[in-house]
N, C-alpha and C positions, 0 to 999 in steps of 0.2 A: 423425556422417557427414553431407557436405552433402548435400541433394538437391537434382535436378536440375526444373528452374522453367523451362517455354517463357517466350518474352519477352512473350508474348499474354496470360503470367498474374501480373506484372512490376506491382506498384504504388509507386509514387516519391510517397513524401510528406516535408513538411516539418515537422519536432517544434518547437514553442515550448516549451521550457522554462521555470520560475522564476528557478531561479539556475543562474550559470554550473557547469559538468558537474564542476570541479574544488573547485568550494566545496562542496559536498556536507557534510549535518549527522550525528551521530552516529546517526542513526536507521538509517541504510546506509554502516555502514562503510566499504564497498568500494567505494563508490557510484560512485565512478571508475572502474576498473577495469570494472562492471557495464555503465556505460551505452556504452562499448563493445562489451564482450559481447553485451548484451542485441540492440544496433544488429546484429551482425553473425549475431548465430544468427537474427533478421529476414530477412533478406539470402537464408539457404537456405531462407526460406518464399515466397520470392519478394517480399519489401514493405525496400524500399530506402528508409533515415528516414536523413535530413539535417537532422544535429541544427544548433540553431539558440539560441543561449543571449543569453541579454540584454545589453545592453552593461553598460561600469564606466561610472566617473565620469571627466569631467562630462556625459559625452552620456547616460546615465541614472539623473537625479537622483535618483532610490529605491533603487539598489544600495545594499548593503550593509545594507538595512532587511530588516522583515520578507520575506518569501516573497509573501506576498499582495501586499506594494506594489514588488520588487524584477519581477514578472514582465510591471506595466504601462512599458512602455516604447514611448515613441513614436517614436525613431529607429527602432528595430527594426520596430514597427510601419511603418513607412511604409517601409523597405526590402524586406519582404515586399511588401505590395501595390503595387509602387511596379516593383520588379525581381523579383520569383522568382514568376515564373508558370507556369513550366513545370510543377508537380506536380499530380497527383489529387488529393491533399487535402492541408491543414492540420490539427497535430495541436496541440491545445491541451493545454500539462499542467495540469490544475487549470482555475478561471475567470482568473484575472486573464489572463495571456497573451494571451484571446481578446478582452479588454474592446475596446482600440482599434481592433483589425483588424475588429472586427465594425460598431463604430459608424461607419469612414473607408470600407468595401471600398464602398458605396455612390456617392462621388463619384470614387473611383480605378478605378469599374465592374473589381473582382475579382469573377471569377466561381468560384472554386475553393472547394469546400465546407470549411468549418470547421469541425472534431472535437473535443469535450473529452474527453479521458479521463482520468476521477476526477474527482469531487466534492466538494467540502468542505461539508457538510447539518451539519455538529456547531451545537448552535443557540448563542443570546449573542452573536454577535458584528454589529453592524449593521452595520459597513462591508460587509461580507464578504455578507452577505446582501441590500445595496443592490446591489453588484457583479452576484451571481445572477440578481437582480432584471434586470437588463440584460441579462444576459450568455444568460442561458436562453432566454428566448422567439426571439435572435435567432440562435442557434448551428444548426446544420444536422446536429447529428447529437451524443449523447452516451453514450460508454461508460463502465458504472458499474459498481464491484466487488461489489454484491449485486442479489440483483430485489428485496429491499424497498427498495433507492433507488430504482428505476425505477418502483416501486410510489409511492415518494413525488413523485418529482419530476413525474410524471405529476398526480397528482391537485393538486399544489399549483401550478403553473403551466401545464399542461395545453398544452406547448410543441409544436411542430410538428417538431421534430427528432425522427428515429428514436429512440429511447433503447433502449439494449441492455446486456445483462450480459455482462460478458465478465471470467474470474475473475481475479486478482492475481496477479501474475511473482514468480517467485524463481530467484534463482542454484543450482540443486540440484546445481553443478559444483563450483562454492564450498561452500557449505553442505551435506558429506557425512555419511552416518552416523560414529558412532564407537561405540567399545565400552562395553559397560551400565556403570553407574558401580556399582556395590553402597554406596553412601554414604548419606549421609541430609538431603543439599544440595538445599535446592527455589529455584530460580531465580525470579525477576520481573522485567520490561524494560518500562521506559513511562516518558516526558514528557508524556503528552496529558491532559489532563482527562477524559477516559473512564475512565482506570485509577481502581480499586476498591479501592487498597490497605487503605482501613478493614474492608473486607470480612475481603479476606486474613490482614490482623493478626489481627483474630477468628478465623479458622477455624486459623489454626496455633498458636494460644496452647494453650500445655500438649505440644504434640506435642517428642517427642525428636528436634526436628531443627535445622539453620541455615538459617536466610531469607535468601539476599540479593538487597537490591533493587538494582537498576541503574537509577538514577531521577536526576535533578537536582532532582525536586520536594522538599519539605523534609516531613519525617514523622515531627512529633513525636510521633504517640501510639510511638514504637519504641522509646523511653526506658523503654519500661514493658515493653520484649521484649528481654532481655539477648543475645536467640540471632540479634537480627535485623541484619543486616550490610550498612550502603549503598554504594554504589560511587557515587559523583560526577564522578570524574576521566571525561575523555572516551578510551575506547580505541581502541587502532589495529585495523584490520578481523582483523588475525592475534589481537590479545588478547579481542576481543568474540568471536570464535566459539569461542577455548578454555571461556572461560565458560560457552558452554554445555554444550560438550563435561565438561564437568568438574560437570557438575549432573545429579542423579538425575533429578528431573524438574521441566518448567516449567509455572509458573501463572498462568493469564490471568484476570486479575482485571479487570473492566471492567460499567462500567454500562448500563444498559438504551441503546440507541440506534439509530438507523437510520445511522448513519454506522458505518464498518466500523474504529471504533475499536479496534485491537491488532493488527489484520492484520499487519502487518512482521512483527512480535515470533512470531505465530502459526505462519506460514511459515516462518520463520529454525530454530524449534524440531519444526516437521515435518517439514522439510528434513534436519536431521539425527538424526532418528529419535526424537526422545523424548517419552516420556510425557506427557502434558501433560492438565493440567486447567484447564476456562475459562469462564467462566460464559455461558451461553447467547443472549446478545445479541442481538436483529435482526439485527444490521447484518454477523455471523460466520454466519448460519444454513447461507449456501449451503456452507462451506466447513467443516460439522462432523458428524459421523457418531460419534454416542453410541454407546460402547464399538466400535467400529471404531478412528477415529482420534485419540481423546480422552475424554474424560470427563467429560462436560457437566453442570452444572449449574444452578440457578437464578440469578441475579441477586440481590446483596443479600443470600446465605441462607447465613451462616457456617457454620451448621453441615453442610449437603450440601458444602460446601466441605473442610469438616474430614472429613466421611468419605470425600469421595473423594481427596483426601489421603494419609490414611491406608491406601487400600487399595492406592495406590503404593508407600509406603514402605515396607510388608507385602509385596505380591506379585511376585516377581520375572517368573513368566511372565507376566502381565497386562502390565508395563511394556514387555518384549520385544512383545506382540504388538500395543501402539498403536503402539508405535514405529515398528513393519516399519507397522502401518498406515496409518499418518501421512504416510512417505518417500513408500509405493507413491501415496495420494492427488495429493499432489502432483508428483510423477513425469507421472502420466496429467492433471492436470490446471493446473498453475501452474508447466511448466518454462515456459523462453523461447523453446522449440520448441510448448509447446501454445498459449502467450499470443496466439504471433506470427501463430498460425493463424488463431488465433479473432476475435482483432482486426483480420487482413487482411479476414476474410467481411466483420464488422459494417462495415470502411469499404465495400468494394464496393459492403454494400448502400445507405449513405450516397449514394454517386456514383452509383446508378442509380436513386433516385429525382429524380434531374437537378439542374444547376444552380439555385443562387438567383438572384429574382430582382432 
């Protein structure tokens, strides 16, 4: 249902994205489809985003590269601060979008405050972390999908920007319950280097069941798991979410880190109701509720992996009642209706700490 938003509580911002809204990667299927959505269930919280995608070639000569270098673009940069001044804030996906506009708004005297929301903390990568480097101490306000980001980024740059938690969107319109599988199919989703699948292979070896990974990473110890099954091909958002529908339960295998490594994957399988186990990470804390909404384990520790597992595979009502746990969490706390909310306060509070200057 829409609701109804006086104009006096009306915020009009402008979204920098990476890549344009229709290149979207396997990570979000629908991610098209979404970032409409998403815009429009915004809309009845009152916060109006005017999405803003990067140019192609040859006016932005990093398209079609990485994400990190496809979202520095200087045309766009410079028509932002150049022409679109009318909005209360700038929403930065990510750092790179924000890179230019933060280092030019200076001699283009912009005064409209610039927002990052989401972080990229995963470590190894220098470029990415020179960017930070830049990009942090001069940004004006930063929303992150856990408080140990906020814990981190605070103490390692000790920036002047607001930083605030504000928890991870999901389509829960898209991503509905389905009915219990009675099977003995345990799902896994991840390209990132956070995924734990050595972990995983350990803790399901021996168990009467089928693994499949949905991975493009390449996993040779699974040569030595006759039951373990990859999926590589890239599917369309209709075929990614039978997949899950079609799995007893999912396993979030991921290593120790302050970056909210498996989050999509987490959400996509909360969203529609299923059991799931995942190892305890920093960077998941805020969004995990032992035996509530999941079943948490340690980090690295096969075998708490393989009991809790196994008490999936075993317990029919256990799996019913993370599952209803799972939906309700995220319901009350990562629709596009609670996101849109939460993320309206944190910019408000961005914009009444006043102009930069």
């Amino acid at each position: 249902m829409t609701s109804v938003v006086n104009d006096s509580d009306v915020l009009r911002v402008l979204r920098l994205s990476r890549v344009a809204s229709d290149q979207a990667g396997s990570v979000e299927p629908d991610a098209p489809v979404s970032v409409a959505k998403l815009n429009a269930r915004f809309r009845d919280q009152g916060l109006i985003v005017d999405q803003c995608d990067p140019f192609g070639l040859p006016w932005n000569p990093f398209a079609n590269r990485h994400t990190l270098l496809s979202g520095i673009d200087l045309v766009r940069s410079l028509e932002v601060l150049l022409r679109r001044r009318s909005y209360d804030a700038v929403i930065s996906d990510f750092e790179s979008p924000a890179l230019l506009p933060l280092l030019l708004r200076g001699i283009t005297r912009f005064r409209t405050p610039i927002v990052m929301v989401d972080i990229g903390l995963a470590p190894g990568w220098k470029l990415r972390d020179k960017i930070l480097d830049i990009v942090v101490p001069r940004i004006d306000g930063i929303v992150a999908l856990g408080t140990v980001q906020v814990e981190y980024i605070q103490r390692r740059w000790h920036p002047r920007a607001l930083t605030t938690f504000v928890p991870m969107h999901i389509d829960t319109e898209f991503y509905q319950p389905t009915a219990f599988q009675p099977n003995r199919v345990i799902l896994t989703v991840g390209d990132d280097i956070g995924r734990d699948f050595d972990t995983l292979l350990a803790a399901t070896e021996g168990l009467e069941a089928e693994v499949v990974l949905k991975t493009n990473r390449e996993i040779t110890e699974r040569e030595s798991h006759p039951r373990v099954r990859r999926i590589k091909r890239r599917l369309d958002w209709t075929e990614y979410r039978a997949m899950f529908a079609a799995a007893r339960c999912v396993v979030i295998p991921v290593a120790e880190t302050v970056h909210a490594s498996g989050i999509g994957s987490l959400l996509e399988a909360m969203a529609m109701g299923k059991p799931i186990v995942v190892t305890g990470s920093a960077g998941l804390n805020d969004y995990l509720r032992h035996e509530e909404n999941a079943l948490v384990v340690p980090c690295a520790d096969p075998r708490a992996m393989h009991t809790a597992v196994q008490r999936l595979l075993t317990d029919v009502d256990l799996c019913k009642r993370l599952g209803a746990g799972a939906r309700r969490f995220v319901e009350e706390r990562c629709s596009f209706a609670a996101h849109g909310q939460a993320l309206k306060t944190a910019l408000r509070q961005v914009i009444a700490r006043g102009r930069p200057r």
